[in-house]
Every structure is written in structure tokens, then in C-alpha cells.
C-alpha positions as CSV (number, residue, x, y, z in Angstrom):
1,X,113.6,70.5,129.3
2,X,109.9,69.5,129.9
3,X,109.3,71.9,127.1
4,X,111.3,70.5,124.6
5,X,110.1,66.8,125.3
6,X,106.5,68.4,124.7
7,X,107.1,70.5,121.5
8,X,109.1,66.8,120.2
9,X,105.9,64.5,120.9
10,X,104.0,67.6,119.2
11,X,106.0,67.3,116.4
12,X,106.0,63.5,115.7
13,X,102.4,63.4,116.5
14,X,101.7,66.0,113.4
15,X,104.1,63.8,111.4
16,X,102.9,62.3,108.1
17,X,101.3,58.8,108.8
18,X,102.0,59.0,112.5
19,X,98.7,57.1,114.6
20,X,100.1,57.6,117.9
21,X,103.0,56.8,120.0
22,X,103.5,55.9,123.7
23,X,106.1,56.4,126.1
24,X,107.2,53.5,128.4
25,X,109.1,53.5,131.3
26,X,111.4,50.1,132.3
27,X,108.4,48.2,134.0
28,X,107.0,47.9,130.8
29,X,103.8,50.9,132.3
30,X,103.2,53.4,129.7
31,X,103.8,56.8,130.7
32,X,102.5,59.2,128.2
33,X,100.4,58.2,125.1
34,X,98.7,59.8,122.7
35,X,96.1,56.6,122.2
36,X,93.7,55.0,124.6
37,X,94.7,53.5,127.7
38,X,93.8,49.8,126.2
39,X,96.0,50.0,122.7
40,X,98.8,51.6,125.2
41,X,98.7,48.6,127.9
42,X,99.0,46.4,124.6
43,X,101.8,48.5,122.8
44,X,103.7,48.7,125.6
45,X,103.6,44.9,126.7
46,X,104.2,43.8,123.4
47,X,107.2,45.7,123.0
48,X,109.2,45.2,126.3
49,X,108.6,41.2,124.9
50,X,110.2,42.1,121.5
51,X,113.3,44.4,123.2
52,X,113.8,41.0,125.7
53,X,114.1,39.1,122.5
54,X,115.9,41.3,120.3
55,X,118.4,41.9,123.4
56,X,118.9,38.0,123.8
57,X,119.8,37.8,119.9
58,X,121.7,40.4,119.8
59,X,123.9,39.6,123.1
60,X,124.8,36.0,121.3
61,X,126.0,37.5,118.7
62,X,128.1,40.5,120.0
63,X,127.9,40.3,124.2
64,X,129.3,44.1,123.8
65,X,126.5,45.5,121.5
66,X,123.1,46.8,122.3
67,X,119.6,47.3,121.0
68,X,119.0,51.2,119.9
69,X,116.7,51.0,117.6
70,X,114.4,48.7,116.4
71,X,111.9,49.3,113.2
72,X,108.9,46.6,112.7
73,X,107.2,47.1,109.2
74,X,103.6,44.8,108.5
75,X,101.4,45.4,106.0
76,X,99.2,47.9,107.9
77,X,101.2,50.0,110.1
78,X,105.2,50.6,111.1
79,X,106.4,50.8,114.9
80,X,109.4,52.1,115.6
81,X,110.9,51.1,118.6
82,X,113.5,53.6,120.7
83,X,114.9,52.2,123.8
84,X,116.9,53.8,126.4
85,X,118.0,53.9,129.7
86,X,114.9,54.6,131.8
87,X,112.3,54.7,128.7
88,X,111.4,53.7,125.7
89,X,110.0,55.3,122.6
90,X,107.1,53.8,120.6
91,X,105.8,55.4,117.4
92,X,103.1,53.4,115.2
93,X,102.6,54.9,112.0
94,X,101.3,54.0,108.5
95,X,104.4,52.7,105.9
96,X,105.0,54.9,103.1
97,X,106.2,54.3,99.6
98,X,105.2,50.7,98.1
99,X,108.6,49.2,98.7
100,X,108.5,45.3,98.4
101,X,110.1,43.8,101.4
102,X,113.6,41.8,100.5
């Protein structure tokens, strides 16, 4: 299993675009990272304030639904959020195409 979980982060880090990604567990502490320890720290808090949030909004519209997934564009960079269970997933990557945004 360890294996697998290595050869997947191998693989999105070697993605087109992708600047790094970082692993957090439910204390909001990242885990694994492919960046500095300072941008992780900063990732990670961020983004257990934006799940909190998005959970909150979500749960007042539909107390049986959840957060899965959670995709952030700006104009310099794209994080996509995963979060599960015990961990969450954080990919930050440069947007592609030169969609206008709606």
C-alpha cells in the first residue's frame, strides 16, 4: 500500500503545471510535502479554514451532504482540495487553458 501512495504522489508531482502538494492530517499538521516546511504550515492552515467554511455552507444547505472536493482557481495558481477521513489532499498547480471565469 505504502508503495502505491508513493508511486501516486510521484505521479502528480511530474504532472503538467503541478508546484507541489501537501498532505495534511485532521489537526490541520502537514504530513508529507513536496514544498518547504513554511509554504506547507501556510497551505495546510489555510485550507482546514476553507474545508470549516465550505462544510458550514454546505451543511445549511443539505445537513446530509458533505465536502469531497473542493477546486480554488486565482489568477496565478489552482489548489485542489481532497478531504477525507483522516487526511486531506492539497495540490497547487498552475491553471491551464485561458478560460474566462463565469
Amino acid at each position: 500500500m505504502a508503495t502505491q501512495i508513493e508511486e501516486t504522489l510521484k505521479r502528480i508531482q511530474t504532472s503538467d503545471g503541478v508546484i507541489g502538494f501537501v498532505i495534511v492530517n485532521n489537526a490541520g499538521i502537514p504530513i508529507k510535502s513536496n514544498m518547504d516546511d513554511t509554504m506547507s504550515v501556510r497551505y495546510a492552515g489555510l485550507v482546514q479554514q476553507l474545508i470549516g467554511t465550505s462544510q458550514v455552507a454546505i451543511k445549511k444547505d443539505d445537513p446530509t451532504d458533505k465536502l469531497t472536493y473542493l477546486r480554488l482557481r486565482t489568477k496565478h495558481n489552482e489548489i485542489l482540495v481532497i478531504p477525507d477521513k483522516h487526511y486531506t489532499m492539497v495540490v497547487i498547480q498552475k491553471p491551464t487553458g485561458s478560460r474566462s471565469p463565469m
